[in-house]
C-alpha positions in Angstrom: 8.5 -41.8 -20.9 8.1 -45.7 -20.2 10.9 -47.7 -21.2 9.5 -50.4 -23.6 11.1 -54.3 -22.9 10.6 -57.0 -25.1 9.4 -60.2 -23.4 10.7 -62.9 -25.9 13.5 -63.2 -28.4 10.5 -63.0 -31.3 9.7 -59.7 -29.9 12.9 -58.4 -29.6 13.9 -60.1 -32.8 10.9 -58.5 -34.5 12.0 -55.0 -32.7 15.5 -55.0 -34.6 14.0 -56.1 -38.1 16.2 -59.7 -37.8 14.9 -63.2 -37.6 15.0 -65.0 -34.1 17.2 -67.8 -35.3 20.0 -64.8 -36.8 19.2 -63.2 -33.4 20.2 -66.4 -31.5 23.2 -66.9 -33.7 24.3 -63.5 -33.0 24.0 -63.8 -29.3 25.7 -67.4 -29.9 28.6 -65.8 -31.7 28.4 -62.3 -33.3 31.9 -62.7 -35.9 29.1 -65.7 -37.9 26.6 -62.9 -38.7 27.1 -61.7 -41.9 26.6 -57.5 -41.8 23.9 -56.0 -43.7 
């Protein structure tokens, strides 16, 4: 099975059902992400 890799943050963003700006936050600093 081929491994799939997301080429931008929008497609990995899109991938994990978050926003890219809450995905750069997260990356940024993961305590100012509010859970879901």
């Amino acid at each position: 099975m081929a491994e799939k890799t997301h080429r931008t943050m929008d497609d990995f963003a899109q991938a994990c059902g978050v926003s890219r700006p809450t995905l750069s936050k997260y990356f940024d600093d993961p305590a100012s992400v509010k859970p879901a």
